[in-house]
C-alpha positions as CSV (number, residue, x, y, z in Angstrom):
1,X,-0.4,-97.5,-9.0
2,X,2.4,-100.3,-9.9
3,X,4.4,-101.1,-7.2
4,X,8.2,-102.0,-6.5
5,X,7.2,-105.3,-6.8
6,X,5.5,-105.0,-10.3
7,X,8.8,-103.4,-11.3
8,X,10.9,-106.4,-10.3
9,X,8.2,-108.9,-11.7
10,X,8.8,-107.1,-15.3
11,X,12.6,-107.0,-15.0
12,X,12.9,-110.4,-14.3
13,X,14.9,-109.6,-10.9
14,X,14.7,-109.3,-7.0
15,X,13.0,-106.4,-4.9
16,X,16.3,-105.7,-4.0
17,X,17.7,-105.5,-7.1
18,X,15.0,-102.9,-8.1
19,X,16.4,-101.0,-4.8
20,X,19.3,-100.8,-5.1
21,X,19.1,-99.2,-8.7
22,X,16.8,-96.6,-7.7
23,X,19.0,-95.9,-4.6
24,X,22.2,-96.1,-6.3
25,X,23.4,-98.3,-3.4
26,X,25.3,-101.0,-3.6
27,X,26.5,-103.2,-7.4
28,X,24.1,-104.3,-10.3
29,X,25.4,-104.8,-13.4
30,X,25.0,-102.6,-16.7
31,X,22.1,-105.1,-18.2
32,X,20.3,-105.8,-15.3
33,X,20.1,-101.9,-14.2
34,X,19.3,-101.3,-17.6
35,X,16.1,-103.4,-17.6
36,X,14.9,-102.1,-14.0
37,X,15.2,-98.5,-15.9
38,X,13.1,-100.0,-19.0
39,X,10.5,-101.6,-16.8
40,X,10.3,-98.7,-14.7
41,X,9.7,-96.3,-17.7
42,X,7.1,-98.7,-19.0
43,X,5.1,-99.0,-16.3
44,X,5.9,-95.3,-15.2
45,X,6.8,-96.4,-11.7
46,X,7.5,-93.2,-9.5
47,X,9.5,-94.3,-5.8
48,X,7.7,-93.1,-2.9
49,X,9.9,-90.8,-1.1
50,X,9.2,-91.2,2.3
51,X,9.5,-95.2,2.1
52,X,13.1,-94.6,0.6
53,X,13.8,-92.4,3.6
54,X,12.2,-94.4,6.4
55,X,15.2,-97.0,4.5
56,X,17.8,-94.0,4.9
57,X,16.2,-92.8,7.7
58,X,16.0,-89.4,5.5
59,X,13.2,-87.9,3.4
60,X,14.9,-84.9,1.4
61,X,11.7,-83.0,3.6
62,X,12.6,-80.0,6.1
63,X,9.9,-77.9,7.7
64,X,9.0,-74.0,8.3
65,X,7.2,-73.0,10.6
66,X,6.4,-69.1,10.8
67,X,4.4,-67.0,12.8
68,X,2.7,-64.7,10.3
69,X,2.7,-65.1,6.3
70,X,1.1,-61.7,6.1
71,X,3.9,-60.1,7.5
72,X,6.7,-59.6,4.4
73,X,9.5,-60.0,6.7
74,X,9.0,-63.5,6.4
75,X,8.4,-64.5,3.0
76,X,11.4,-63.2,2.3
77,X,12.9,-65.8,5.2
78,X,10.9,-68.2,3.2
79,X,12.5,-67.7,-0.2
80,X,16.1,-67.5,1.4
81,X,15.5,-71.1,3.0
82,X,13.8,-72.9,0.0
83,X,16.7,-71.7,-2.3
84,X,19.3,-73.0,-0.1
85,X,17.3,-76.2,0.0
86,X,16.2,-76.6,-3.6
87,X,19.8,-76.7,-4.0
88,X,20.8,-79.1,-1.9
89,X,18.3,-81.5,-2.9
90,X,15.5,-80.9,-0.3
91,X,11.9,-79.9,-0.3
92,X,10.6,-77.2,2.0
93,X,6.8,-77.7,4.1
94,X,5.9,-74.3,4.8
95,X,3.2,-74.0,7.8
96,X,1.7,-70.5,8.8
97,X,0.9,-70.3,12.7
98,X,-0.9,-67.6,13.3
99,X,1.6,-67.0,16.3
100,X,-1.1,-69.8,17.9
101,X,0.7,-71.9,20.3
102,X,-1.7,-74.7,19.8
103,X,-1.7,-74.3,16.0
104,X,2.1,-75.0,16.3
105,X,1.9,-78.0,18.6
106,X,-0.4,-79.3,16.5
107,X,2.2,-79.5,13.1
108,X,5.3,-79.8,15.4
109,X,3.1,-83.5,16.0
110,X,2.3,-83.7,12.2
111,X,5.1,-83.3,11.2
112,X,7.1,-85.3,13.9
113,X,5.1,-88.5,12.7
114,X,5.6,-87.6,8.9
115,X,9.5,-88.2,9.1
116,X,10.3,-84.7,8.5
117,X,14.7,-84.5,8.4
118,X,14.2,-81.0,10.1
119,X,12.4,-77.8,11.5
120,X,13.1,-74.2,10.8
121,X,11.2,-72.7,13.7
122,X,10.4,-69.0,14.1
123,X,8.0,-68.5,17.0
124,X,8.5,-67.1,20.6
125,X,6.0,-69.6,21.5
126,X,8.2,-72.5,21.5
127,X,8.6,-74.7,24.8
128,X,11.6,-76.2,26.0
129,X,9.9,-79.4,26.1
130,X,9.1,-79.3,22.3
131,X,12.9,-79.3,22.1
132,X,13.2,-82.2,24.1
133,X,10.9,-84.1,22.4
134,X,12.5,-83.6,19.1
135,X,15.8,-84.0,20.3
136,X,14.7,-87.3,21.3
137,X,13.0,-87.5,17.9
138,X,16.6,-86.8,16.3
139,X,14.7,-83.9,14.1
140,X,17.3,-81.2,14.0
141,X,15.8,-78.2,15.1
142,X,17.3,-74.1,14.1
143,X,15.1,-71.3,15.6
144,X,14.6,-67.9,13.9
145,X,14.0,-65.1,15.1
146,X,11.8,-64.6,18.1
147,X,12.9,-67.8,20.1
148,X,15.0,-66.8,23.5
149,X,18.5,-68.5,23.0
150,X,17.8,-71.5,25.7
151,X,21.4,-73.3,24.6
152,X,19.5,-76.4,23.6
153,X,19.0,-75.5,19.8
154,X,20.7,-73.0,17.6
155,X,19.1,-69.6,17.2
156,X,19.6,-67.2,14.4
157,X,18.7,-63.8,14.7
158,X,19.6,-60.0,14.5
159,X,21.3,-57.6,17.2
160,X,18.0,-56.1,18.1
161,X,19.6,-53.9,20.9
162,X,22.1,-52.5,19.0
163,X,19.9,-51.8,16.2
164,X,17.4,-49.9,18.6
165,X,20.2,-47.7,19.8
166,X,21.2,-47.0,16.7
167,X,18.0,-45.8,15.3
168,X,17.7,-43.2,18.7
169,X,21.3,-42.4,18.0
170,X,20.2,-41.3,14.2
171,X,17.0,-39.5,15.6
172,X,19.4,-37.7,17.4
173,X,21.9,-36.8,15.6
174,X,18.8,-35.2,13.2
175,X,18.0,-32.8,15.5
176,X,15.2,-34.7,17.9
177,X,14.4,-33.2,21.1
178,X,11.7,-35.9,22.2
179,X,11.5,-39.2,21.0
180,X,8.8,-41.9,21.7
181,X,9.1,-45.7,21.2
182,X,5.8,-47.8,19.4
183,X,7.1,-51.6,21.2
184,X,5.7,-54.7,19.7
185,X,4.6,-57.9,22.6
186,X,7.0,-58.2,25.1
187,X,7.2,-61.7,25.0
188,X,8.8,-62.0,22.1
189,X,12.9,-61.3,22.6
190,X,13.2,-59.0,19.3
191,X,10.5,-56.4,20.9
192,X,11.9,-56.6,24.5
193,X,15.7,-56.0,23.4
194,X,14.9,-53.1,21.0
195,X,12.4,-51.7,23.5
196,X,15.0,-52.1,26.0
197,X,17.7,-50.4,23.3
198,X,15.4,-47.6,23.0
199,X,15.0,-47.1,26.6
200,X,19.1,-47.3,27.6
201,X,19.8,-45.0,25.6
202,X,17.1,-42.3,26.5
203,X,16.2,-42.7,30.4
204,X,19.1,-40.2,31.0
205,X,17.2,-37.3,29.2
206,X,15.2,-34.4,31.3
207,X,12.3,-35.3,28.9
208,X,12.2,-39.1,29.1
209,X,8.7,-40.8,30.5
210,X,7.6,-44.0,30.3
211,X,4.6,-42.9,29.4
212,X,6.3,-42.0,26.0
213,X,6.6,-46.2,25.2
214,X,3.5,-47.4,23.4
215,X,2.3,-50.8,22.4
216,X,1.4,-51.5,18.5
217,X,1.5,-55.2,18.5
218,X,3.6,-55.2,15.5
219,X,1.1,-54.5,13.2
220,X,-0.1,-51.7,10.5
221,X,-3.6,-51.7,12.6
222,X,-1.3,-51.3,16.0
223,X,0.6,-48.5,14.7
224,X,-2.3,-46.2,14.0
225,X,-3.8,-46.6,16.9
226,X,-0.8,-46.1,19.0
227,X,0.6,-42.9,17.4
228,X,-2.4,-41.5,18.3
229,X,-2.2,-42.4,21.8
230,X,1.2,-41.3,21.7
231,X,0.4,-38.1,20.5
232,X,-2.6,-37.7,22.9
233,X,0.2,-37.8,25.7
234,X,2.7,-36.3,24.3
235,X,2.0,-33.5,21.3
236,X,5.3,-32.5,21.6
237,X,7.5,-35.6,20.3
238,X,9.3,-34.9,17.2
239,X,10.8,-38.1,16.6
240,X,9.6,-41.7,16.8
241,X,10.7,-45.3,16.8
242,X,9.0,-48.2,15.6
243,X,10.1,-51.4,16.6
244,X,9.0,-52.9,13.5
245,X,8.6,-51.5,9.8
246,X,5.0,-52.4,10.1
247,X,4.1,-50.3,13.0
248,X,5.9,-47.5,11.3
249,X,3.9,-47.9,8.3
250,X,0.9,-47.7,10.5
251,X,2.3,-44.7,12.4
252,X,3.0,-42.6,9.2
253,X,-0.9,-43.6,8.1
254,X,-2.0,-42.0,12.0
255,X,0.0,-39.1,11.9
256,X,-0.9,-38.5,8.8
257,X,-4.7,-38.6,9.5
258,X,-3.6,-35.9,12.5
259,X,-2.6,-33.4,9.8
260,X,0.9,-34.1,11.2
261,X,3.8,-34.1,8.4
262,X,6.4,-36.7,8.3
263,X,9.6,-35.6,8.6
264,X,9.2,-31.6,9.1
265,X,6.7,-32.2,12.5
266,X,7.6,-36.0,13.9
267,X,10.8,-38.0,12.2
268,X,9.7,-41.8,11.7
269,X,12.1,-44.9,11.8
270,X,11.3,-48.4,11.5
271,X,12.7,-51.7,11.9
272,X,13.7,-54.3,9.8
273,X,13.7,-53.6,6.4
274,X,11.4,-55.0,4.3
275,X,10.3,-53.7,0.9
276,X,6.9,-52.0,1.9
277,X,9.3,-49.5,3.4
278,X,10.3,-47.8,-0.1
279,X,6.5,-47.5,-1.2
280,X,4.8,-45.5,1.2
281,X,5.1,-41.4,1.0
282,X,7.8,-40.7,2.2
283,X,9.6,-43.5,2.5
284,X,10.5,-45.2,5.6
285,X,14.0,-45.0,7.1
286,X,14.3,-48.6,8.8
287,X,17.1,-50.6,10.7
288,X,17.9,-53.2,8.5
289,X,17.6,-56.3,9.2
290,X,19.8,-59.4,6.4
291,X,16.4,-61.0,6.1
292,X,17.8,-63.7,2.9
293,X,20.8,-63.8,4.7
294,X,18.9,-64.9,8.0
295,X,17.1,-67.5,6.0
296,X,19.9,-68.6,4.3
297,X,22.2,-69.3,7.5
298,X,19.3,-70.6,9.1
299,X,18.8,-73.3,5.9
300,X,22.6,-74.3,5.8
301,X,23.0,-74.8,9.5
302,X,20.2,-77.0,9.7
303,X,21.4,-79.1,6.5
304,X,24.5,-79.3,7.9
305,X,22.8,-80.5,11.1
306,X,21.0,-83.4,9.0
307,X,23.8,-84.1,6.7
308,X,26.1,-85.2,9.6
309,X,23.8,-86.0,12.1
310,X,24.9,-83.4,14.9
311,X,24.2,-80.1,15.5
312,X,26.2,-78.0,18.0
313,X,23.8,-75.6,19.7
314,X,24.7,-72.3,18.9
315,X,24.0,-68.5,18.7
316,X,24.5,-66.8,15.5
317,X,23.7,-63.1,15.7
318,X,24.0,-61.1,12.6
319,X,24.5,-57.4,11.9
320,X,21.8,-54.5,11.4
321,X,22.1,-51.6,9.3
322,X,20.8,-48.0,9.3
323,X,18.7,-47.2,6.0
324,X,18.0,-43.3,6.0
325,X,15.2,-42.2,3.8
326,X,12.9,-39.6,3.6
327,X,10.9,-39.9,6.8
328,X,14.0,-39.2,9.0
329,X,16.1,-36.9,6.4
330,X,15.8,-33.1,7.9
């Protein structure tokens, strides 16, 4: 591969010169510029762009790191970032972590030591002392999501509690006399404030149990299974909420496999609000979450962070919105 060197050898100039013409930093006259281009060309030269930004101590590189690819809630975080990025001029690394804590320590290194100008985080396994570390790293860091809001990095995410109350209220208002709540793992902050949602806004009825929270681990697989748990307890629940869209999905597949029919016997609501919800039959009402819109704050907050070299931590919260479809509509 010819080298920077090779460059300036064949244009007759200085390293430097061939720098500053690639860099567009700093004067070189018309001919001279004009001969680094032609040698270039000729020996099809390409810049290595992490060299250039160990120079400018930037790399045009920012991270993603999210918890489950499966899960279409976040490709559609994915897309949102990488447009705002292409954009502005910067590549996205997109790294799947299986919501493994290790997995994540291990690229939060990798990527540390690859020069990486920042890290769109969304994990609710993420330590305070990764923070640190990259704080001391100056890699500007923006969490999505899951992360608790510490006050050390900015966080972007959704008003979960209000969004849980507002899918009880709806239930509700549609004529429900028992509702039940499928929770996703409590150590994540988006299942504990929607559980929690769900919970305020219920504990005051005659019927209300604990018993009529279930876990579903946010997943189709966790849905079945606890719908049918649910309904093992309680037969009598006409209305559910899911504190995800995929747990929904997977509680319209249970109930379904219990002869039970979605909306006349048990009203279903989701959360968040990604496509799958208009394909199943019915389709799934869902609190909405602005998934682009999260990905897309998420992407210009942490540009901004790189572009002037300070970022303010902050908590953006953004609004939810009721989607009423056939599995609620009575």
């Amino acid at each position: 591969m010819p080298t920077i060197r090779d460059v300036a050898r064949l244009a007759g100039v200085s390293v430097a010169t061939v720098s500053r013409v690639i860099n567009q930093n700093g004067y070189v006259n018309k001919d001279t510029e004009q001969k680094v281009r032609k040698a270039i060309e000729q020996l099809q030269y390409m810049p290595n762009s992490v060299a250039r930004g160990l120079a400018g101590k930037q790399t045009g590189t920012i991270a993603l790191i999210l918890p489950d690819i499966s899960n279409p809630f976040f490709p559609e975080i994915a897309r949102a970032v990488e447009d705002v990025a292409q954009k502005q001029g910067y590549t996205v690394i997109l790294c799947n972590s299986d919501d493994q804590g290790q997995k994540e320590q291990t690229y939060i290194e990798m990527l540390r030591k690859k020069y990486i100008d920042g890290i769109i985080f969304a994990s609710n396994t993420l330590r305070e002392e990764d923070v640190q570390q990259m704080q001391a790293n100056k890699i500007p860091l923006v969490v999505l999501d899951r992360a608790l809001a510490s006050g050390s990095c900015s966080v972007i995410r959704s008003r979960n509690y209000e969004g849980a109350k507002l899918a009880v209220e709806h239930l509700l208002q549609i004529g429900c006399r028992k509702i039940a709540h499928l929770y996703g793992p409590q150590e994540m902050i988006t299942a504990k404030e929607r559980m929690l949602g769900f919970e305020e806004s219920v504990m005051h009825f005659p019927w209300y149990s604990p018993s009529l929270m279930v876990p579903g681990y946010f997943s189709v697989e966790g849905g079945i299974a606890a719908v049918k748990e649910l309904l093992s307890r309680h037969r009598d629940v006409d209305g559910i909420f899911c504190g995800n869209d995929l747990m929904a999905i997977g509680a319209l597949k249970g109930l379904h496999q219990l002869g039970i029919r979605v909306p006349d016997e048990v009203a279903l609501i989701g959360f968040d609000g990604i496509s799958l919800t208009q394909i199943t039959q019915p389709e799934l009402s869902t609190i909405a979450q602005p998934i682009y819109d999260m990905g897309t704050l998420a992407a210009q907050v942490l540009i901004a962070a790189i572009t002037s070299g300070e970022l303010q931590p902050k908590l953006y919260e953004l609004d939810v919105t009721l989607i009423e479809r056939e599995s609620s509509k009575r």
